[in-house]
N, C-alpha and C positions, 0 to 999 in steps of 0.2 A: 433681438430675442424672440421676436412674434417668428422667425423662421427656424427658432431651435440654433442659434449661433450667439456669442458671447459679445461679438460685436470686434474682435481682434483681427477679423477676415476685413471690414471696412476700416478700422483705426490706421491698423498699421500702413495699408495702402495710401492712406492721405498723408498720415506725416511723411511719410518716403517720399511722396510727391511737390509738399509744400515746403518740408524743413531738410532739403539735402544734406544738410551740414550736418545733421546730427549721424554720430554712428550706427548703423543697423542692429548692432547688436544690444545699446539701449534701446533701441525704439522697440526690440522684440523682447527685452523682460519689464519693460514698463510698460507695454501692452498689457502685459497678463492681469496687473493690477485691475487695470477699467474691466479686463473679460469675468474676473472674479468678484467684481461687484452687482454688475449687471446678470450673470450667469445665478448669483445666489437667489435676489430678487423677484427672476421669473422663474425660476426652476419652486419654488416657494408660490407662488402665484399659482403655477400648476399642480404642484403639488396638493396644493389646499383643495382644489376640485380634482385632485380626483385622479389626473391628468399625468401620472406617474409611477412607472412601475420600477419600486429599488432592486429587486433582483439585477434586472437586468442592466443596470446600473451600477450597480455594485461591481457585477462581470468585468464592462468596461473600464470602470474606474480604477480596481486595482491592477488591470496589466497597464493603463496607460500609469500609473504613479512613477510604472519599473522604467518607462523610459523616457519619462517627461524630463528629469535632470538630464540625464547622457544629452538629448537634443542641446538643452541649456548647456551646458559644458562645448558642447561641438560649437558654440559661436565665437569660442575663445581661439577656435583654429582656422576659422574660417575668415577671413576677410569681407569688408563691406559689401564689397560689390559682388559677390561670388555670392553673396546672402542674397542679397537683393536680386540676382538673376533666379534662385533658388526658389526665392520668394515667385518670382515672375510664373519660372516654369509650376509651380504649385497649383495657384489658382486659374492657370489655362488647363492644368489637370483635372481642377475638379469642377470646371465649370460645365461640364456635360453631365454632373450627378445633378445637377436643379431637376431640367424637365426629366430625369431619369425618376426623378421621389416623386414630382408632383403626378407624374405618368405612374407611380404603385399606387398612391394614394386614390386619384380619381377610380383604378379598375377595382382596389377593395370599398370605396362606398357605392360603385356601383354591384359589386358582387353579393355585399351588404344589403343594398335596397332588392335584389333578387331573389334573397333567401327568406327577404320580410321582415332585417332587423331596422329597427329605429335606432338611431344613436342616441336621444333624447332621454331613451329606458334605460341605458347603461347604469350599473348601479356608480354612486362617488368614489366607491375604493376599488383598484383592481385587481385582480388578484393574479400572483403573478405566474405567465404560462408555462415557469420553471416551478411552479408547486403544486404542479399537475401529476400525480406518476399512476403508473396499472394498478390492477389487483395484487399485481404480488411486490408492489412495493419499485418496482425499479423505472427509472426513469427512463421514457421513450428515447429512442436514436434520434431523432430530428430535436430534441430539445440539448442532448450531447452535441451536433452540428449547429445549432445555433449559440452553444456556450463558445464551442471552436471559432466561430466567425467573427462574433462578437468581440470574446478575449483580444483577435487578431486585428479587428479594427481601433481597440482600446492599445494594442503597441504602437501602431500607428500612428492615430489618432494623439497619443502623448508624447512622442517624438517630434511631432511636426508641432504641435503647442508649444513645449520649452525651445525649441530650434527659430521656429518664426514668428514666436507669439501672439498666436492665434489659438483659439479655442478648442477645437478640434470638433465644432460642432458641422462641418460643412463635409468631413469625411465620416463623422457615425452617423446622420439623421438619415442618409443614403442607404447605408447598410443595415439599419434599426429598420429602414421601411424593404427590405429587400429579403432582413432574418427574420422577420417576424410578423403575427400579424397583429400590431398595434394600428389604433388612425393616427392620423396627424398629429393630434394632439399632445397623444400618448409617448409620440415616437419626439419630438419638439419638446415634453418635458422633461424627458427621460435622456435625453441628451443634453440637457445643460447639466442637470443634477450629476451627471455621469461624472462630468470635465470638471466641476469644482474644484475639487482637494487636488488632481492630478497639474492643474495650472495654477493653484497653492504653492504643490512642490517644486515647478519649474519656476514659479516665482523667488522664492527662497535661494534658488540654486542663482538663479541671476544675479541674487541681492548680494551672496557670499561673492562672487567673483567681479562687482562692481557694474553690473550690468542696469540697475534700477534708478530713476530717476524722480523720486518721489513726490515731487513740487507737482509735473508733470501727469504725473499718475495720476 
C-alpha cells in the first residue's frame, strides 16, 4: 500500500509460485478480496491527511467498474496456464513504469523546491485540479486530456484487476504521476481509493462464476 498498490501485484505472484495446484483463476478472484481490504484501509489513511483527490478518482473508478467484470468473466475462457503466461507478460510490462513514477516524482519536488514551495504548507484538503475552470466558466483543454487519460487508464487498469487480480494500482499511480500534477502522496492515495468499488465488482463477478475462495481470502 505504502507504493499506492493493493498488494494483488505481490499475492498473486507468490501463490502461483508456492501453490501450483491451485487454478489461476481462483487465485485471481480471491486475490481481489485481500486488494480490497488492504486498498480500503490505506486509501482511508490517506485520505484522512489530506492525501487524496476524489475527483480524480472518481474519473478512474467509474470506467474501470465498466470492465473490471468483462476481465472477470474472460477467465472462464481462458485456461491456466495461458493466465499465468498473461500474468507473466503483464508484470515484465509494467515493470519499467517504477523508475518511469519515481523519475516524475523526484523532477516535480525538485521543480517544486525551485519555484519555493514547501510541501509542509500544503493545506489537508485538496482541492481538486478538475474544479479549476476560467472566467467564463468552461473547463480548460488540459484538464478535458487529463479526464481522456485518466478515464483510459481506469478501462485498463479494471480489466487487468478482474482478469489477474490485481489492483490496478501498478498501471494508474504511473499515469496519475504523468496526467497530473499530484506528489506522491497524492498520486498513492488517490490510486487505491480509485480501484476499491472497481475490484468490489470484479470480486462479485468472480464469486457469481465460482472463482472465490473465501477461507483463503
Amino acid at each position: 500500500s505504502i507504493v499506492g498498490v493493493g498488494g494483488g501485484v505481490m499475492i498473486v505472484p507468490m501463490i502461483v509460485h508456492f501453490h501450483k495446484t491451485i487454478p489461476q483463476r481462483i487465485i485471481s478472484g480471491t486475490s481481489l478480496a485481500a486488494v480490497i481490504s488492504t486498498g480500503c484501509s490505506a486509501s482511508y489513511t490517506y485520505g484522512s491527511n489530506g492525501f487524496v483527490d476524489p475527483v480524480y478518482a472518481f474519473v478512474i473508478a467509474v470506467s474501470a467498474i465498466i470492465t473490471a467484470p468483462l476481465g472477470a468473466r474472460m477467465t472462464k475462457v481462458v485456461d491456466s496456464l495461458t493466465l499465468r503466461r498473461i500474468l507473466g507478460y503483464f508484470l515484465i510490462a509494467v515493470a519499467p513504469l517504477v523508475p518511469i513514477k519515481q523519475y516524475l516524482f523526484s523532477n516535480k519536488t525538485e521543480a517544486a523546491s525551485s519555484d519555493g514551495e514547501v510541501e509542509a504548507e500544503k493545506p489537508p484538503v485538496l482541492q481538486s485540479k478538475m474544479d479549476k475552470v476560467d472566467k467564463d466558466g468552461l473547463i480548460p483543454t488540459m484538464m478535458e486530456i487529463n479526464t481522456l487519460i485518466l478515464g483510459s487508464t481506469g478501462i485498463v487498469a479494471g480489466f487487468a484487476s478482474g482478469l489477474l487480480g490485481i489492483g490496478g494500482g501498478t498501471i494508474v499511480t504511473p499515469l496519475l504521476a504523468m496526467a497530473t500534477d499530484m506528489n506522491q502522496k497524492e498520486v498513492l492515495g488517490t490510486s487505491l481509493l480509485a480501484m476499491i468499488i472497481p475490484s468490489f465488482v470484479g470480486l462479485m463477478q468472480h464469486w457469481r462464476i465460482g472463482n472465490v475462495d473465501w477461507i483463503m481470502g
